[in-house]
C-alpha positions in Angstrom: 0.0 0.0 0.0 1.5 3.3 -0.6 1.2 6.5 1.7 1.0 10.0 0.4 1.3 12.7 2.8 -1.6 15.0 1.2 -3.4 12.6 2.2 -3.2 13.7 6.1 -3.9 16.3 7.7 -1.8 18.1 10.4 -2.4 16.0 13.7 -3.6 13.1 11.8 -2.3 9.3 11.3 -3.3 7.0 9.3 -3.6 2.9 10.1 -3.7 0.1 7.8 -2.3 -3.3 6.6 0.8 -3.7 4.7 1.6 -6.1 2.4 3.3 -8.6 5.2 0.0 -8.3 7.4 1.4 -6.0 10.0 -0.2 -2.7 11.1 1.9 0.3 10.2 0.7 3.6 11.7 1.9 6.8 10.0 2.0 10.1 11.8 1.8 13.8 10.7 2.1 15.8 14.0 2.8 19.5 14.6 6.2 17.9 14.4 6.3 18.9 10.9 7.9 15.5 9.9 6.5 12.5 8.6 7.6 9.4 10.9 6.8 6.1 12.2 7.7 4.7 15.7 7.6 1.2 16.2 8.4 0.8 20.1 10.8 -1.4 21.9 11.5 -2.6 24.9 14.1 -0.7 25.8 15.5 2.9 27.2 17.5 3.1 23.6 16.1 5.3 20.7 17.4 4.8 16.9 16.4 7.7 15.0 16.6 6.5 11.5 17.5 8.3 8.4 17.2 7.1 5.0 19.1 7.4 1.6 17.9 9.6 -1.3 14.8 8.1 -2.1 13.7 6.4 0.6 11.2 6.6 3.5 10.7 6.2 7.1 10.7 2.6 6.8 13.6 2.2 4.8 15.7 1.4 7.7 13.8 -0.5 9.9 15.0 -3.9 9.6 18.4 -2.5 9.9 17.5 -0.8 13.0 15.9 -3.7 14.5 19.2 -5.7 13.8 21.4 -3.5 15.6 19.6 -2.8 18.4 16.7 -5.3 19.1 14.7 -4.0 22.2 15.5 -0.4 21.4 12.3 2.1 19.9 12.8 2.7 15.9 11.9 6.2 15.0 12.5 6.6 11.0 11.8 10.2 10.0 11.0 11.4 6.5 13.3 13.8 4.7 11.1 16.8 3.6 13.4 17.9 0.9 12.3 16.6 -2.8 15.2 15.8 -5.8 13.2 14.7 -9.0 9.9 13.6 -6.3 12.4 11.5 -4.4 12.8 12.5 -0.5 15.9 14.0 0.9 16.9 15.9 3.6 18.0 18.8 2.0 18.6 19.8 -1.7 22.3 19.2 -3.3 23.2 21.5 -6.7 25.7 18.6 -7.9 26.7 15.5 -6.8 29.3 17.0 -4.2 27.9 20.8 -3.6 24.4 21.1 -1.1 22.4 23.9 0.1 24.4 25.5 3.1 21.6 26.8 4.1 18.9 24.2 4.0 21.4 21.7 5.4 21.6 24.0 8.8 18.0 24.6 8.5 17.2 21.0 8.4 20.0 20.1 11.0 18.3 22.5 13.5 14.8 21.9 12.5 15.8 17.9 13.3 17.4 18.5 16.6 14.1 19.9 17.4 12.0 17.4 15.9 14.2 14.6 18.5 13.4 16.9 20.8 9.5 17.7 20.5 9.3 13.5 19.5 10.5 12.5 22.4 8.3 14.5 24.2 5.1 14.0 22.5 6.1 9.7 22.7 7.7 9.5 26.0 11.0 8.6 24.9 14.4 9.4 26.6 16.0 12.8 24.7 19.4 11.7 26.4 18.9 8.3 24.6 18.8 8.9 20.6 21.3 7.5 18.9 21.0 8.5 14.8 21.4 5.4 12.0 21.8 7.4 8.6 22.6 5.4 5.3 23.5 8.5 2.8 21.9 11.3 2.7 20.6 10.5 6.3 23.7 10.0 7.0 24.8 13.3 5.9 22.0 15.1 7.9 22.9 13.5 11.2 26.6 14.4 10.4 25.6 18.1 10.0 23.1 17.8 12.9 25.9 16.2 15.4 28.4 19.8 13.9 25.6 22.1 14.4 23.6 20.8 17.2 26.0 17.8 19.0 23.7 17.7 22.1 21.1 15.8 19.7 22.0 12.5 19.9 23.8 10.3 22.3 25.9 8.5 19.4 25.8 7.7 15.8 25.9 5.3 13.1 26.3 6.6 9.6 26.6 4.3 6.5 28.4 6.2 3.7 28.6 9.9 5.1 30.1 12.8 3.4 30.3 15.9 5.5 27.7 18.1 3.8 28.9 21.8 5.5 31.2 23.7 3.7 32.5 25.2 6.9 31.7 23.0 9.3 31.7 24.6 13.0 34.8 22.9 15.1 32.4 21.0 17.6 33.5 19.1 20.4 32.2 15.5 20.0 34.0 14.2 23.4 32.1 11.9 24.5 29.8 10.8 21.4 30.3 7.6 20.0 30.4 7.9 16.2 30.7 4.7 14.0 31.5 5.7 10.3 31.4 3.3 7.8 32.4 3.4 3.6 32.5 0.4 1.5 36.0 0.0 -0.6 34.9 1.2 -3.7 32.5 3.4 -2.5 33.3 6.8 -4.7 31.9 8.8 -2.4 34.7 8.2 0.2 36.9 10.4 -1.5 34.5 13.4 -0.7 33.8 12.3 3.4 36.1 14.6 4.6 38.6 14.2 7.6 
């Protein structure tokens, strides 16, 4: 079944079946993002980004993988590149809005926030899983805005900031991982 979000309106979700039988509940919230939360057992929060193209379920047998009991929170990107989602729009492969990536980077920091909030989830317990572009945003977000999330794990990252603020990360776990041939690598960054 496919979702479109024009389909909502603000405050309201939408329930149904998907195609393995399970019961997905979408949300459109004054949280200006469109998400899905799939609870755990645990303390533990993955906020989950997805690729260029991808949704807020893109990542949630990944998620689910690396950190069984925790609550899965994947998270729309609200930026659109040829009607595919995104975090924030990119003028070539390598050069990206500077200023929808901070605008986005602050606008996520406060969706973690308000999210966590509105769900009763731990703020002090998000730990971002980007692939890509996702992985991008939470790189900007953890320059920009470091207090956002406990730790990260980003699956081929470039740093999208020009000028990237020098933020002190002490304390942060960050895993960063490239494939071998990934030609993207060359552009990550130090």
């Amino acid at each position: 079944m496919h979702f479109h979000p024009s389909s909502f309106s603000w405050g309201g979700s939408c329930r149904f079946q998907d195609s393995t039988g399970t019961y997905v509940r979408y949300t459109m919230t004054d949280l200006n993002w469109i998400h899905h939360l799939e609870r755990g057992t645990g303390d533990l929060t993955v906020l989950l980004l997805h690729g260029t193209g991808g949704n807020e379920r893109q990542l949630l047998t990944l998620g689910r993988q690396v950190a069984p009991e925790a609550n899965l929170l994947g998270v729309r990107g609200r930026s659109l590149e040829e009607g595919f989602p995104r975090y924030f729009r990119r003028f070539s492969a390598t050069r990206y809005d500077q200023e929808q990536i901070r605008s986005e980077a602050a606008a996520l920091s406060r969706f973690v926030q308000d999210a966590a909030e509105e769900y009763g989830l731990n703020p002090a317990r998000v730990v971002a899983l980007g692939y890509s572009n996702g992985a991008n945003i939470a790189l900007a977000t953890l320059a920009t805005h470091p207090q956002t999330f406990l730790g990260a794990a980003l699956l081929r990252p470039v740093m999208p900031l020009d000028e990237p603020p020098a933020t002190d990360l002490s304390g942060v776990s960050v895993l960063v991982l490239h494939g071998a041939h990934d030609p993207y690598a060359a552009h990550a960054g130090a």
